[in-house]
C-alpha positions in Angstrom: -16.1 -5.6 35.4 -17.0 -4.4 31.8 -13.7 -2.1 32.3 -11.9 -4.8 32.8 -13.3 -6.3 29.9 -12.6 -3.6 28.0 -8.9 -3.1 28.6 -8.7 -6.3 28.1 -9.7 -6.2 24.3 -7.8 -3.4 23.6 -4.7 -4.9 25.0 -5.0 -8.1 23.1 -5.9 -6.3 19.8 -2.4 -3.7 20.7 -0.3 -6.6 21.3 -1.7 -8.7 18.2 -1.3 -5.8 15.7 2.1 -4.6 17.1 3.3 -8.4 16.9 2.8 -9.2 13.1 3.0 -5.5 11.9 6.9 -5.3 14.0 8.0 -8.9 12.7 7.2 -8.5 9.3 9.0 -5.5 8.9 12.1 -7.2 10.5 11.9 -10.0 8.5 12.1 -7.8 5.4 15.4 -6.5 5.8 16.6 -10.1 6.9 15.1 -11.6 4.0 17.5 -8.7 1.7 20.4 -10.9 2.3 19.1 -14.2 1.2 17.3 -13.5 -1.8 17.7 -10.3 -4.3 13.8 -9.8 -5.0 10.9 -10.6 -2.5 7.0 -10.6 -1.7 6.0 -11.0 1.7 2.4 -10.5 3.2 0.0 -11.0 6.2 -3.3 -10.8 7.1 -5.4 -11.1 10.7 -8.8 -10.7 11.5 -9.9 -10.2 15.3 -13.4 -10.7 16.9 -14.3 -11.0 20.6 -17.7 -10.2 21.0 -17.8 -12.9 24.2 -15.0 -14.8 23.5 -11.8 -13.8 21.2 -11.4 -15.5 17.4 -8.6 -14.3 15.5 -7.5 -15.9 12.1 -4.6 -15.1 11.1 -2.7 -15.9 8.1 0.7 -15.8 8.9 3.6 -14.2 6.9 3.5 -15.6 3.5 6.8 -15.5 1.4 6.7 -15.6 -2.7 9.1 -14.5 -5.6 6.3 -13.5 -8.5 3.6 -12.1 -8.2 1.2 -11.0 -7.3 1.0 -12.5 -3.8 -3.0 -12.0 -2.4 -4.0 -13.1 1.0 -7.8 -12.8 2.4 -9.4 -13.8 5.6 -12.4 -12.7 8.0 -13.4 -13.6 11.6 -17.1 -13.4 12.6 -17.8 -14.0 16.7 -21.5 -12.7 18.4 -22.4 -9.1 16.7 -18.8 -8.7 15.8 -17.1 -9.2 12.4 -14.1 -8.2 10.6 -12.1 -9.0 7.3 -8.6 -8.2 5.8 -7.4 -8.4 2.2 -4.2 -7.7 0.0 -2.7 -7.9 -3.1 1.4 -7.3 -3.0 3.5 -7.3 -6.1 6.5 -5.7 -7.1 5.9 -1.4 -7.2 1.8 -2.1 -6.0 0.5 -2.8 -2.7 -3.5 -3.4 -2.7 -5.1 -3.7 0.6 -8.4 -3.3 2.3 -9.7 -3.7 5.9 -12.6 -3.8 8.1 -14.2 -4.2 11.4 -18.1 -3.9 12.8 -19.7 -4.6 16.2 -23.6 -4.0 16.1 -24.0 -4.5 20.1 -23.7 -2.0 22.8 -21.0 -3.4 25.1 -17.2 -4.5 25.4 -16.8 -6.2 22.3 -13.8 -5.3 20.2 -13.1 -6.4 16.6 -10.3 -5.5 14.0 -9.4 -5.8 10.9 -5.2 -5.7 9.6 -3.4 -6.3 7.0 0.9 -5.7 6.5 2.5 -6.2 2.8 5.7 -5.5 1.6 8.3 -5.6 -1.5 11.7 -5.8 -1.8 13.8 -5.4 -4.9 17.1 -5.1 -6.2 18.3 -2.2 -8.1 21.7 -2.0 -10.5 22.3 1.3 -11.9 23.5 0.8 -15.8 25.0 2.7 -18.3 26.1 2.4 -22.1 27.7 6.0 -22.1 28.6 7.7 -18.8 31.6 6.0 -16.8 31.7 3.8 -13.8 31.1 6.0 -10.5 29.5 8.9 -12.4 27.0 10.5 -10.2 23.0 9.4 -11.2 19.9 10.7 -9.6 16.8 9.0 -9.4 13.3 10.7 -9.3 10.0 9.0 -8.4 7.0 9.3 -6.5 5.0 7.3 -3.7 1.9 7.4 -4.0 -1.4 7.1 -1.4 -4.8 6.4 -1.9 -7.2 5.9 0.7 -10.8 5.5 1.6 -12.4 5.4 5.2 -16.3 5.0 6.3 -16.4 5.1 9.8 -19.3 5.0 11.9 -18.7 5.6 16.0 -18.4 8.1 19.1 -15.4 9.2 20.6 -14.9 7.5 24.0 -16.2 4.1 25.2 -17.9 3.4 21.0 -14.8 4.2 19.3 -14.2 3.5 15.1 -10.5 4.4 14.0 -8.1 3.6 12.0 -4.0 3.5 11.5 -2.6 3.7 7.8 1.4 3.6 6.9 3.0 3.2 3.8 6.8 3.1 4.1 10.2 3.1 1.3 13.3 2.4 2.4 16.4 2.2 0.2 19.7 0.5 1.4 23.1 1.2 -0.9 24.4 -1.8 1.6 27.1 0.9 2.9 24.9 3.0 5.0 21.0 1.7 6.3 19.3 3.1 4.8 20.0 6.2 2.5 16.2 7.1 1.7 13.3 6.6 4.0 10.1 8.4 4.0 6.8 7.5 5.3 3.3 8.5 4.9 1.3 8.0 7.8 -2.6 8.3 8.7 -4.6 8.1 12.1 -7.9 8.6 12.4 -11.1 8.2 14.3 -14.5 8.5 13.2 -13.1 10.3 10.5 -14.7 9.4 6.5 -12.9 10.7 3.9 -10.4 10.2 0.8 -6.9 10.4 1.3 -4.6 11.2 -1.4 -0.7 12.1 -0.5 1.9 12.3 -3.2 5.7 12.2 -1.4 8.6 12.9 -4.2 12.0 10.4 -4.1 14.8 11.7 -4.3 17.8 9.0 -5.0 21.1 10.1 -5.0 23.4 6.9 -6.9 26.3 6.1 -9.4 26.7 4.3 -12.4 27.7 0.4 -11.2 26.1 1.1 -7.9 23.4 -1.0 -6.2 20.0 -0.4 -4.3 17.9 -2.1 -2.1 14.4 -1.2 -2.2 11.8 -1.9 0.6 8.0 -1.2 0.6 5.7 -1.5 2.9 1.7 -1.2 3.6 0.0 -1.6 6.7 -3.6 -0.8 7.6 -5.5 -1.3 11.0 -9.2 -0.8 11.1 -10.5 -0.7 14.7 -14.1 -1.0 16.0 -14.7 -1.3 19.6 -17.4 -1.0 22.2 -20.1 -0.7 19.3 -21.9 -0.1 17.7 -19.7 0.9 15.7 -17.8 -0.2 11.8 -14.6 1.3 10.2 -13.5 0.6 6.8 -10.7 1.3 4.8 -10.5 0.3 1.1 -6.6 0.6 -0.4 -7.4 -0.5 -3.7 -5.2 1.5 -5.6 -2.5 2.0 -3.4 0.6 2.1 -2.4 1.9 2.2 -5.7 5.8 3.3 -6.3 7.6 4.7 -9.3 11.0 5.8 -10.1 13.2 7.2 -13.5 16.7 8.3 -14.2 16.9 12.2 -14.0 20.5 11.5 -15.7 20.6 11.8 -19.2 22.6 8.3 -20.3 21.5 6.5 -16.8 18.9 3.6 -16.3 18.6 1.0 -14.2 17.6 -2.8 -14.0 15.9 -4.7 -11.4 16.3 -8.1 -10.0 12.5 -8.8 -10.6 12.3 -7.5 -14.1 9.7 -5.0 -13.3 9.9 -1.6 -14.7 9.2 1.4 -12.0 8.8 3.7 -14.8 5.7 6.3 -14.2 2.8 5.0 -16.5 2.4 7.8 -19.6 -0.8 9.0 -20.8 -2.1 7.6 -23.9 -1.2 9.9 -27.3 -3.4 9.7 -30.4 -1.8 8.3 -33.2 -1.5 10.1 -36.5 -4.0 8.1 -37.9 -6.4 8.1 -35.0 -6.0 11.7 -35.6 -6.9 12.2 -39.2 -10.0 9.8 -39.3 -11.1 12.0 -36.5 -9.9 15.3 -38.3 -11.7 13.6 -41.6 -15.3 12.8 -39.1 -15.6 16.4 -38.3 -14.8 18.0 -41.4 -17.6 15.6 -43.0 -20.2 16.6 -39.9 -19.3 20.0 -40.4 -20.0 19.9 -44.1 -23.4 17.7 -43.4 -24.3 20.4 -41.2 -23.7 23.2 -44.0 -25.4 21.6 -46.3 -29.0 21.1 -44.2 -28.8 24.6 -43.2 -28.7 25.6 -46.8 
């Protein structure tokens, strides 16, 4: 009887996360055709200690963002919460799930965002058709606690952050994907993938992002965790001198630079030392 119990948790939380996580990623390229620039997200929290509660947010659609989305589920000794933030380039997201008994209960905690731009490829100098190249980087940051044993008291997770670029010739041109399953594993994750774009002046892109976590507790005790709070995050530059582009949201992809002194900052600082210095000399005298 508690196997069947079992299998039965695990199928309902399989079918649930498959269900939102597959339709929201269909939806995305559907929604490419209607509209030029897009935020969609979703969040669902599972708990069925005895009996299964699941709230589930539902996909939610906007145009600006940022688009943030938050619920939790709390049945018997199980729990679990899902949040996100999704805007244009940024995808914040955590999850969690805990069961503090000792049988069949099975809790989890999901969240699926995505992004969808338009991108024109723009130039003042170089000639309609000229080849462009596009460099960027996507980036993943991610924290899990997890607390379990392999077999029947299990604590794991599944991460996947996902680009896809569509020319609207060939589908697509550019996908990568940076995936993470684990169990019982704690640890920071940091993975840096490189874009490559290959494009032409007057051309078109359509860009896709996408975040997903799933953080799975079941037959506890047991609690998994996994804080996204600075990720996914996507940028992108012209490697062609005389190339840029423009997006249909207006947000700029360009790779945040480090902060440079100014002049002035540097000669009050230059001026402080020279004066400490002398202060110095003069006391030792």
């Amino acid at each position: 009887m508690k196997n069947s119990r079992w299998l039965q948790h695990v199928m309902f939380i399989c079918l649930t996360v498959l269900g939102f996580t597959i339709g929201l990623t269909q939806a995305a390229w559907a929604l490419s055709s209607e509209f030029p620039n897009s935020l969609r997200g979703q969040v669902v929290s599972l708990a069925t200690d005895t009996a299964g509660v699941i709230n589930d947010s539902g996909v939610q659609t906007a145009v600006s963002g940022p688009l943030t989305l938050s619920n939790s589920a709390v049945q018997g000794g199980s729990s679990a919460f899902s949040t996100e933030t999704v805007n244009y380039g940024v995808i914040m997201a955590s999850a969690g799930s805990s069961y503090s008994g000792n049988s069949t209960g099975a809790e989890s905690g999901n969240t699926s965002g995505q992004w969808f731009d338009t991108f024109s490829i723009v130039s003042s100098t170089l000639t309609a058709g000229t080849p462009v190249t596009l460099s960027g980087m996507l980036t993943l940051d991610i924290v899990e606690t997890a607390v379990g044993q392999l077999g029947f008291n299990n604590a794991g997770s599944g991460t996947l952050a996902e680009l896809q670029v569509n020319n609207g010739i060939s589908n697509p041109i550019f996908n990568i994907s940076q995936n993470i399953l684990t169990s019982t594993l704690n640890g920071t994750f940091n993975l840096f993938t490189p874009v490559t774009i290959n494009t032409f002046v007057g051309g078109t892109l359509f860009v896709n992002g996408i975040l997903n976590l799933n953080a799975l507790c079941q037959n506890g005790p047991c609690s998994t965790t996994l804080d996204a709070s600075h990720t996914s995050i996507f940028t992108l530059a012209s490697a062609t001198a005389g190339a840029d582009y423009t997006t249909a949201s207006g947000t700029s992809y360009l790779p945040q630079a480090s902060a440079v002194p100014e002049p002035a900052t540097l000669l009050l600082l230059g001026s402080g030392l020279i004066g400490l210095a002398a202060w110095r000399w003069k006391r030792a005298a």
